[in-house]
N, C-alpha and C positions, 0 to 999 in steps of 0.2 A: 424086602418089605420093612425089616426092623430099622434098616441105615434112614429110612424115611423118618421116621418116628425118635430116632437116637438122640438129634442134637433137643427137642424139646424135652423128652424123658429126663435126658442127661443135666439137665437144666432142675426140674421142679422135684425129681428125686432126689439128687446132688444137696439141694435144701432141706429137705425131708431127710434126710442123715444128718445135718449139721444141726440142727434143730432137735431132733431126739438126742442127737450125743452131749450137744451142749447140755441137755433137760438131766441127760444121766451125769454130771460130771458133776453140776452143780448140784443135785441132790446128793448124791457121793462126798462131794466135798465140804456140803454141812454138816453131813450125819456124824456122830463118834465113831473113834477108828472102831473099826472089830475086836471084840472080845476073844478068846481062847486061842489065841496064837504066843505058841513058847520060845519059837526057834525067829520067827521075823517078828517086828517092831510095827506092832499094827499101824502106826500114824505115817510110816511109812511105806507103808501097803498103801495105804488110802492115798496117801500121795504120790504115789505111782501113778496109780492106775488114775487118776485123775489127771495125770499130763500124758499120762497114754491115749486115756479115751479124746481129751482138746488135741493131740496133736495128730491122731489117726483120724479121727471122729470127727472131727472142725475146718483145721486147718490145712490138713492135706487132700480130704475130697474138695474143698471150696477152690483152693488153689489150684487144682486141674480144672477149674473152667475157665480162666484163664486162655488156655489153649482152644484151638479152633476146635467143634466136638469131634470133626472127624478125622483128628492127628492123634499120634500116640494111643491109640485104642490098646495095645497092650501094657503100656506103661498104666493108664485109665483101669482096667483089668487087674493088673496086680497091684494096684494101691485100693480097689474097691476093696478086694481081697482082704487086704490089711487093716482095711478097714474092720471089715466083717470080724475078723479074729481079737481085733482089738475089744468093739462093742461084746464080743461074746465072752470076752476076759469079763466083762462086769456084771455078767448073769452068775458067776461062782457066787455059792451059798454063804463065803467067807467075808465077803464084798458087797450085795447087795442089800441094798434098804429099801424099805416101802417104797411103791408108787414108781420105784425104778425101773423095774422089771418088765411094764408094758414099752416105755420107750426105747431102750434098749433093747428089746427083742423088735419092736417096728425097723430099729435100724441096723440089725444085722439081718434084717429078712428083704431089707434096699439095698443093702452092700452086697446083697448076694445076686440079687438081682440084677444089678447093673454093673456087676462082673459077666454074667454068663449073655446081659447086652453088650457088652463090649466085646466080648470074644466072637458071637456069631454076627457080629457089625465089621468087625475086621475080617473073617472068613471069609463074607458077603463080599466086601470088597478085593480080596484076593482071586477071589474066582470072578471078580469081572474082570479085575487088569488080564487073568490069562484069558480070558474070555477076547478080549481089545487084542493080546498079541496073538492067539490062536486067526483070529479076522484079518489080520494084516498080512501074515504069512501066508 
């Protein structure tokens, strides 16, 4: 039922993560580095995490549509993944700024989701292929 619904999902959610993560990155990257850090260089903390969250968060969910929706459903899976862990790097208390925090929790609550659509989208289709060979034999 979900491979029905996947390649639209994968579509309008897929936007819906680049759109929140762009909204966290650029607020992130006007705000002032973080205060009370002795051992890392806050401005580059902030600069981190700000080419982490455009190149997890932007650029690499957008670029898997690219691909047909229903190719690579694992590869899709573990970069939603990464996604997810990326965006939740910018929920730490060290890191985030006002107004941040709803977008960024919208998009690791997508990234999660459409990990665990790609996983039972690809299971689905595993148990029809043996389903096609079990029929033929």
């Amino acid at each position: 039922m979900i491979t029905h619904f996947y390649p639209a999902a994968l579509r309008i959610i897929t936007c819906v993560i680049a759109v929140c993560s762009a909204v966290s990155a650029t607020l992130l990257g006007t705000a002032t580095p973080p205060e009370g850090l002795e051992i890392l260089d806050p401005s580059d903390l902030r600069t981190t995490a700000v080419v982490l969250t455009m190149t997890l968060g932007v650029v690499a969910p957008v670029a898997m549509l690219i691909a047909e929706p229903l190719t690579c459903l694992l590869l899709k899976a573990g970069l939603f993944a990464a996604s997810g862990f990326g965006n939740a790097m910018m929920l730490s208390p060290l890191v985030v700024v006002p107004f941040q925090e709803a977008s960024t929790a919208l998009a690791v609550v997508c990234s999660v989701a459409l990990t665990i659509a790609s996983i039972v989208t690809y299971m689905e289709s595993v148990e029809r292929r043996n389903a096609r060979r079990r029929a033929n034999t």
